[in-house]
LUMMAR-918149 format. One record per residue (C-alpha): residue number from 1; x, y, z. Coordinates in nm, 2 decimals. Layout:
BEGIN
+-----+--------+--------+--------+
|   k |      x |      y |      z |
+-----+--------+--------+--------+
| NUM |      X |      Y |      Z |
...
+-----+--------+--------+--------+
***
This chain:
BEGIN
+-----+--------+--------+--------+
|   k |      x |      y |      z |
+-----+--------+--------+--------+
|   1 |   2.38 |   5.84 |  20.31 |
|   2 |   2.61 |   5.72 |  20.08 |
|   3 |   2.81 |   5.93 |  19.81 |
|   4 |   2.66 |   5.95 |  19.46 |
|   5 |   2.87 |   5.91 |  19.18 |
|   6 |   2.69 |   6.09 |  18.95 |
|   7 |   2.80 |   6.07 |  18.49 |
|   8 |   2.64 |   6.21 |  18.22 |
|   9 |   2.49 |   6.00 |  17.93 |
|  10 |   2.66 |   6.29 |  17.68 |
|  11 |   3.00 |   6.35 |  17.85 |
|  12 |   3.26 |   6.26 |  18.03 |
|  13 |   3.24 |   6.51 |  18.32 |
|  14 |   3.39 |   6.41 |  18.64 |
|  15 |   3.31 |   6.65 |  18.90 |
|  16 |   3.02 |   6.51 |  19.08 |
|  17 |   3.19 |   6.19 |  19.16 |
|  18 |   3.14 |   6.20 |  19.54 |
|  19 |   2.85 |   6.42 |  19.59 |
|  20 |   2.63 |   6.42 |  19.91 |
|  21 |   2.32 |   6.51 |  19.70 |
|  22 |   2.18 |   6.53 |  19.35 |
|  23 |   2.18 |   6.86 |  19.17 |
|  24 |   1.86 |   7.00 |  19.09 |
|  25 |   1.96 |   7.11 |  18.75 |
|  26 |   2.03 |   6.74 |  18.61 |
|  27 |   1.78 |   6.60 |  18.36 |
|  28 |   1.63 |   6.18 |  18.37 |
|  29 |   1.85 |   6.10 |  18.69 |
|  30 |   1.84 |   5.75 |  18.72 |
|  31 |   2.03 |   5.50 |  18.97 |
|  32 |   2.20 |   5.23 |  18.82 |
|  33 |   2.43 |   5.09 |  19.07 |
|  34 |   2.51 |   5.08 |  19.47 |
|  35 |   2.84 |   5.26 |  19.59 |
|  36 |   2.97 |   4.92 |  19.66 |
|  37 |   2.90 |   4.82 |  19.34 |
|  38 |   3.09 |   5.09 |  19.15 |
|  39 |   3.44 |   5.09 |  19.32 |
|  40 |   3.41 |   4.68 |  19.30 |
|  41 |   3.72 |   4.55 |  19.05 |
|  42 |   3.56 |   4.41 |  18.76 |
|  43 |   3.73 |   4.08 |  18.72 |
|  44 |   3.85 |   3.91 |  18.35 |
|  45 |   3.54 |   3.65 |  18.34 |
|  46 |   3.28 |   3.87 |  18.50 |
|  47 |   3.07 |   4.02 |  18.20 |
|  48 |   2.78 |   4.19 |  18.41 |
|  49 |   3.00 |   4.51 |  18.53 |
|  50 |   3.29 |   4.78 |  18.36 |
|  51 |   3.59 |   4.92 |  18.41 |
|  52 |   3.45 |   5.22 |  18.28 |
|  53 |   3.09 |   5.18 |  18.51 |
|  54 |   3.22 |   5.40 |  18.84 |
|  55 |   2.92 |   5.62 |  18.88 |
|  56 |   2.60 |   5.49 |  19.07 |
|  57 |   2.38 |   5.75 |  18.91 |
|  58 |   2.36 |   5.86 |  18.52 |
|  59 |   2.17 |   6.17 |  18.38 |
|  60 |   2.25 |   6.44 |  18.17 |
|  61 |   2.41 |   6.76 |  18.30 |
|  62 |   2.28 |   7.09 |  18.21 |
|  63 |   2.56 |   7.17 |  17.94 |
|  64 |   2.44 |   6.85 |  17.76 |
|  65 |   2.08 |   6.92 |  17.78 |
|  66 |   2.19 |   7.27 |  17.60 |
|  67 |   2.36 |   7.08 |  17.36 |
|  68 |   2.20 |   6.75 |  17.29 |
|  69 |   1.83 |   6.76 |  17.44 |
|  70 |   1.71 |   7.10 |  17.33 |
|  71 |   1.84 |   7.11 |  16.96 |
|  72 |   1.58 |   6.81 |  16.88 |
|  73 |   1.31 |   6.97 |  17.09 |
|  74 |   1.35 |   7.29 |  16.83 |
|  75 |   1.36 |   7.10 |  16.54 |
|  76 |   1.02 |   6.93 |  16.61 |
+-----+--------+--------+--------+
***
């Protein structure tokens, strides 16, 4: 299998870039990419991909579901 490169919508958290599998305790997982795709340079005239687009997945860690998700759930 290939390695996930796995961000967080909320932060800029680092640590599971290069992960075998994702964790369980990550919130609206989605892939967005191939692993091809995100260590591909992004060249001057090519508008469809980032510098800053490394990961192939993008969720929100638990820390930011703490933080961001669950405030707005209480406030409802």
């Amino acid at each position: 299998m290939d390695k996930i490169r796995l961000a967080c919508l909320f932060c800029d958290r680092e640590d599971f870039d290069g992960v075998s599998k994702l964790p369980s305790d990550w919130f609206a997982v989605d892939e967005v990419q191939t692993y091809e795709e995100s260590i591909r340079e992004a060249e001057l005239s090519d508008t469809k991909i980032s510098v800053f687009d490394w990961y192939t997945h993008l969720g929100v860690c638990p820390e930011c579901q703490q933080a961001e998700l669950l405030p707005t759930e209480l406030s409802a």
